[in-house]
VOBALO-61624 format. One record per residue (C-alpha): z negated, y, x; residue in one letter; residue number from 0. Coordinates in pm, 1 decimal, decimal comma. Example, Ala and Ser with C-alpha at 12.3 -4.5 7.8 and 13.67 -1.06 7.14 Angstrom:
BEGIN
+----------+----------+----------+------+------+
:        w :        v :        u : resn : resi :
+----------+----------+----------+------+------+
:   -780,0 :   -450,0 :   1230,0 :    a :    0 :
:   -714,0 :   -106,0 :   1367,0 :    s :    1 :
+----------+----------+----------+------+------+
REM end
This chain:
BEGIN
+----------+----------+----------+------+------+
:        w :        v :        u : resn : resi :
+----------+----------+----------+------+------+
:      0,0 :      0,0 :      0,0 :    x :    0 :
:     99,6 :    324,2 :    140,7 :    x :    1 :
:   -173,0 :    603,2 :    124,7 :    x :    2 :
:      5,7 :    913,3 :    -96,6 :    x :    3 :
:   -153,4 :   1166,5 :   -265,6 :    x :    4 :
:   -442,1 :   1027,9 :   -430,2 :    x :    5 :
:   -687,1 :    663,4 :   -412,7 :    x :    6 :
:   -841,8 :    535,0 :   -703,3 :    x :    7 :
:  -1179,3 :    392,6 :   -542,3 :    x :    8 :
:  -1414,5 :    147,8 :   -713,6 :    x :    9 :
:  -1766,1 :    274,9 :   -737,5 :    x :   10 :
:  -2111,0 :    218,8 :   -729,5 :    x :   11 :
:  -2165,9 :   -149,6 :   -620,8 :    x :   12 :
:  -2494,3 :    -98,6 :   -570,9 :    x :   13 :
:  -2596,7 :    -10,8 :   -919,8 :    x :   14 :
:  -2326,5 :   -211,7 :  -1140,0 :    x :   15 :
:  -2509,5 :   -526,3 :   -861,6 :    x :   16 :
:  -2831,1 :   -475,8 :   -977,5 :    x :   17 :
:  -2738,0 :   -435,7 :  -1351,7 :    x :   18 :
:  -2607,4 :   -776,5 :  -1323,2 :    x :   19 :
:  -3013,9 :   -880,3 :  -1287,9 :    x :   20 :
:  -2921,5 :  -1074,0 :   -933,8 :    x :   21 :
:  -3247,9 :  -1172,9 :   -733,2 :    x :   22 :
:  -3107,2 :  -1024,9 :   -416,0 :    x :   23 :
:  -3065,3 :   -678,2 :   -210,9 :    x :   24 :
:  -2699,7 :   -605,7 :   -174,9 :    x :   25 :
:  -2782,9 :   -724,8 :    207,4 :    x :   26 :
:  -2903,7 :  -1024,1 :     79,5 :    x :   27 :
:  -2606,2 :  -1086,4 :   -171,5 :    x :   28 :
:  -2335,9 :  -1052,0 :     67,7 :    x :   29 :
:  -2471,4 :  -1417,2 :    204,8 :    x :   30 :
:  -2650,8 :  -1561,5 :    -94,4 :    x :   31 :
:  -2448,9 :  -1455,8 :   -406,7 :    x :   32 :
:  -2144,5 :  -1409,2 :   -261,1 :    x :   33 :
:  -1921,4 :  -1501,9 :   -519,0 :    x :   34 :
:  -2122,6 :  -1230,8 :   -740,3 :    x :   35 :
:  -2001,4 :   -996,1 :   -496,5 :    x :   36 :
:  -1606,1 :  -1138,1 :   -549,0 :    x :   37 :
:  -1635,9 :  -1120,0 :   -883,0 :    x :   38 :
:  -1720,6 :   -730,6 :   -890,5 :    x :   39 :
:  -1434,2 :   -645,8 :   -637,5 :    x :   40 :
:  -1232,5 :   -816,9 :   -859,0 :    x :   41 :
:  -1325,8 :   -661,7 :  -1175,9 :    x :   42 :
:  -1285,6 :   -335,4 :  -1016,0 :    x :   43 :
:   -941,5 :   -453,2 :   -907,6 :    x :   44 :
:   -857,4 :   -541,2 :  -1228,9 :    x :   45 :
:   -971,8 :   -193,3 :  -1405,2 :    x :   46 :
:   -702,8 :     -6,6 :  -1147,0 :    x :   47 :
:   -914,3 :     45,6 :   -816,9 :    x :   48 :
:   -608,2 :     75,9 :   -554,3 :    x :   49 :
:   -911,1 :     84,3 :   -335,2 :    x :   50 :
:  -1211,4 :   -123,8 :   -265,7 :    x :   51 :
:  -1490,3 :    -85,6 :    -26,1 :    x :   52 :
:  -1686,4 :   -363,5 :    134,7 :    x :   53 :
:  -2020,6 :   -386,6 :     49,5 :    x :   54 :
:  -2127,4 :   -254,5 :    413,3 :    x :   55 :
:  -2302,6 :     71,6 :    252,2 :    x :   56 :
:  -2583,4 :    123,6 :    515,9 :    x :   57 :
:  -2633,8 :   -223,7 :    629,5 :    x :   58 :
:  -2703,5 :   -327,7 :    966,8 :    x :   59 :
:  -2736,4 :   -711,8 :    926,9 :    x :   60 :
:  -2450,4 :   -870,2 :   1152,7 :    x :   61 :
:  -2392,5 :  -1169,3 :    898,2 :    x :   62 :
:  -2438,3 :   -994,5 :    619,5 :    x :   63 :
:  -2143,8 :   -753,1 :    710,0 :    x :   64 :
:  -1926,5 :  -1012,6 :    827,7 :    x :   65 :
:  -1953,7 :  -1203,4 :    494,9 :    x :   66 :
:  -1935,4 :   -837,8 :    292,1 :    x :   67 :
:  -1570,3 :   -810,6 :    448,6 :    x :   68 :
:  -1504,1 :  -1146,9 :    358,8 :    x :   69 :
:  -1557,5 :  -1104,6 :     16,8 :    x :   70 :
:  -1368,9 :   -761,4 :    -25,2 :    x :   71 :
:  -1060,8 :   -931,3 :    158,0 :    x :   72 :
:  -1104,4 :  -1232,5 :    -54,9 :    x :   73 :
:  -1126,6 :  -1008,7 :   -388,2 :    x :   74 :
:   -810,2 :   -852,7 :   -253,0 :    x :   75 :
:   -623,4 :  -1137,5 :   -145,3 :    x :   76 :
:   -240,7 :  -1116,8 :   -291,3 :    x :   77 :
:   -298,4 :   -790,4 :   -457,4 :    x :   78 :
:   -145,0 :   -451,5 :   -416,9 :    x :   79 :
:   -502,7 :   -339,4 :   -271,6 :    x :   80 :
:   -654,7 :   -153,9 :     50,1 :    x :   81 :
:  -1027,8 :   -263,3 :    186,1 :    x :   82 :
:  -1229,2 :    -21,1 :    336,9 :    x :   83 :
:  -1524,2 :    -32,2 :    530,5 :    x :   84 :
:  -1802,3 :    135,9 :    371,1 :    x :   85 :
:  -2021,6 :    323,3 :    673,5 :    x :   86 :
:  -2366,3 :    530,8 :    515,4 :    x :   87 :
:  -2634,3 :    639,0 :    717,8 :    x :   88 :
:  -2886,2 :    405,5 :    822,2 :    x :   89 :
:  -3225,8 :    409,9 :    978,3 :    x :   90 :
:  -3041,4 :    624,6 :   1272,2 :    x :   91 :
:  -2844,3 :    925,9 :   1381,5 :    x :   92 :
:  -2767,4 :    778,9 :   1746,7 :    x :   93 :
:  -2377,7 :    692,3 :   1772,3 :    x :   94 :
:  -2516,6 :    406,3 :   1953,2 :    x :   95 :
:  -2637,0 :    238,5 :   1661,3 :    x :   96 :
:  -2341,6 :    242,1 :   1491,9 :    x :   97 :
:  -2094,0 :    112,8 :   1737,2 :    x :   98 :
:  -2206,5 :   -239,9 :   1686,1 :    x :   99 :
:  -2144,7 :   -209,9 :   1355,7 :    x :  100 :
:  -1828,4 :    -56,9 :   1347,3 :    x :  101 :
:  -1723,1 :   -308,2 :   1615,4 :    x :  102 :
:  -1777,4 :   -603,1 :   1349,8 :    x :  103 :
:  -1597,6 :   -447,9 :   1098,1 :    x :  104 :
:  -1328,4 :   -387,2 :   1312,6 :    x :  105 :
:  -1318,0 :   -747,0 :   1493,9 :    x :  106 :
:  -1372,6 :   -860,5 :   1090,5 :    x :  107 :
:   -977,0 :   -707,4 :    983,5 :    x :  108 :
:  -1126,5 :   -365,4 :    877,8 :    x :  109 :
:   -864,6 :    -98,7 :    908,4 :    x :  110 :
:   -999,3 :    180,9 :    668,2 :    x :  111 :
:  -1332,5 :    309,2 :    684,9 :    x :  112 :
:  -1550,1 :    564,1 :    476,9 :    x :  113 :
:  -1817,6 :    725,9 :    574,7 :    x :  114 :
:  -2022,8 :    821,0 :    296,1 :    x :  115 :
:  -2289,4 :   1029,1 :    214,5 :    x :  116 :
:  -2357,7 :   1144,4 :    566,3 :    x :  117 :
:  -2589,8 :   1476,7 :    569,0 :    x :  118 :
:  -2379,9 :   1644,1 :    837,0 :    x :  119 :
:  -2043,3 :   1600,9 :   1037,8 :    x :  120 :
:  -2120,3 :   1516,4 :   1360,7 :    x :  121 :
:  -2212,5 :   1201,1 :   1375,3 :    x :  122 :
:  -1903,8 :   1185,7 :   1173,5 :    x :  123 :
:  -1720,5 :   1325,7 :   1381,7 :    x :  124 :
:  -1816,2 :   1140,0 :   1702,6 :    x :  125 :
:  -1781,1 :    766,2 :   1501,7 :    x :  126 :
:  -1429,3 :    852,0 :   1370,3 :    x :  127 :
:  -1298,1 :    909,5 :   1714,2 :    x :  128 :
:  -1452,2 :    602,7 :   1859,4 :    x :  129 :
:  -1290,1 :    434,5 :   1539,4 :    x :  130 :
:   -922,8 :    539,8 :   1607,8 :    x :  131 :
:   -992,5 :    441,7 :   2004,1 :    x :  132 :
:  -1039,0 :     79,2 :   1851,8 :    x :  133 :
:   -923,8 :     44,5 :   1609,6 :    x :  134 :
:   -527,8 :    103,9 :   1618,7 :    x :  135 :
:   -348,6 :    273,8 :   1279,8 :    x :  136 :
:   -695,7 :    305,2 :   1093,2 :    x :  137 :
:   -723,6 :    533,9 :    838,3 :    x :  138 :
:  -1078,1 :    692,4 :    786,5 :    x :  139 :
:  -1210,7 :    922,7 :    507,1 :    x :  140 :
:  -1524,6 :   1112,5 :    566,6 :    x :  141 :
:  -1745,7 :   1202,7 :    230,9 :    x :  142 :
:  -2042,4 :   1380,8 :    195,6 :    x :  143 :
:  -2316,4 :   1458,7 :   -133,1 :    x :  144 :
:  -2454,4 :   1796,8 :   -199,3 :    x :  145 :
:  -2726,0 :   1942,9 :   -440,1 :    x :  146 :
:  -2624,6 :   2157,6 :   -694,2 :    x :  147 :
:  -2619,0 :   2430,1 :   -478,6 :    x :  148 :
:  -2397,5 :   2295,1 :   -246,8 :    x :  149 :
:  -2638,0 :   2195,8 :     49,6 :    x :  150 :
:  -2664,3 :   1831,0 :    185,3 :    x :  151 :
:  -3011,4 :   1651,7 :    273,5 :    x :  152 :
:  -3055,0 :   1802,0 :    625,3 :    x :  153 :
:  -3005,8 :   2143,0 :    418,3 :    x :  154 :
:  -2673,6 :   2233,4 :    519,0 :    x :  155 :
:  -2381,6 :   2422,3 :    337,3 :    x :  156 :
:  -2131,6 :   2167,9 :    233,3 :    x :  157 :
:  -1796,5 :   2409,0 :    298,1 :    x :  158 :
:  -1971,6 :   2442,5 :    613,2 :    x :  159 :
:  -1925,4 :   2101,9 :    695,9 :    x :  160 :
:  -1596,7 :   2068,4 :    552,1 :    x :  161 :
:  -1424,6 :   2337,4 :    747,6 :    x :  162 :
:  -1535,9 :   2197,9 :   1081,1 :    x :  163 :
:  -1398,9 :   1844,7 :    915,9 :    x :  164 :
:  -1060,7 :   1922,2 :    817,0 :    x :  165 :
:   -959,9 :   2025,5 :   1158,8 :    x :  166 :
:  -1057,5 :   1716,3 :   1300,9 :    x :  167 :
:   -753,9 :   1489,5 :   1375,6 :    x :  168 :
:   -910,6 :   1161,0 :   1368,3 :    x :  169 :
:  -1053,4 :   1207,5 :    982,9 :    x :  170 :
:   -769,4 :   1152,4 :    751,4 :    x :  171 :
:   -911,4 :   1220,9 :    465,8 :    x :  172 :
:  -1219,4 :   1395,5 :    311,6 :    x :  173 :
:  -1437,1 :   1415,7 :     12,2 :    x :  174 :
:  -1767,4 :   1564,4 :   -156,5 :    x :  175 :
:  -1977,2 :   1496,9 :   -454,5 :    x :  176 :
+----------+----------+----------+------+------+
REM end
């Protein structure tokens, strides 16, 4: 699928998980309800998502991301859908801590990452470079949450952020709640 204009995304794994009633964290799930997690890529598939992303949102378990890619490729599989690599913040804002990461999604197939709900761009920034250095003809979008008033957790101005982002050459693509 060729990247255009627009991407309709699925959305909110974490919540439509746990209104399923499953026993697990979405950590958990990824390796002990697996096909749970199949079946909600695939629903999401079938409602129109030209998008999915892996259920990698903030989790730093090596197994549990391996098997979180699995699933979103396996949801995928023979459909006219792109798998992305969900990156949010974890306990950490060291670059270090998320190169291991980002080197299992990549060695998993990944080739599209988000980063989502960051507080500010740098880390952002410095990730999405060491992304395109690895990862060759990846495509990265780079979202970030504000309050009402347009400030993120760590208190700063959201169209702050966003024009030091769109001048960045390795983000391709950005976007704000």
């Amino acid at each position: 699928m060729k990247i255009d204009n627009y991407l309709l995304f699925d959305g909110a794994m974490g919540t439509y998980y746990a209104g399923k009633n499953r026993p697990y964290s979405l950590s958990q799930a990824n390796l002990l309800d697996y096909n749970t997690i199949v079946s909600i890529h695939k629903e999401y598939i079938a409602s129109g998502a030209m998008a999915i992303t892996a259920n990698t949102f903030g989790i730093e378990n090596t197994d549990s991301i391996r098997a979180a890619i699995s699933a979103a490729f396996d949801a995928a599989k023979d459909r006219d859908t792109l798998v992305f690599a969900s990156i949010g913040p974890i306990n950490s804002y060291e670059k270090a801590d998320y190169m291991p990461i980002i080197d299992i999604m990549a060695k998993s197939g990944v080739t599209n990452f988000i980063f989502e709900t960051f507080p500010s761009e740098e880390l952002v920034i410095e990730l999405s470079k060491y992304i395109k250095k690895k990862t060759e003809g990846s495509y990265i979008i780079a979202s970030f949450a504000s309050d009402q008033n347009g400030y993120t957790a760590q208190g700063k101005y959201i169209y702050n952020i966003l024009s030091k982002i769109k001048v960045i050459r390795t983000i391709d693509a950005i976007m704000y709640e």
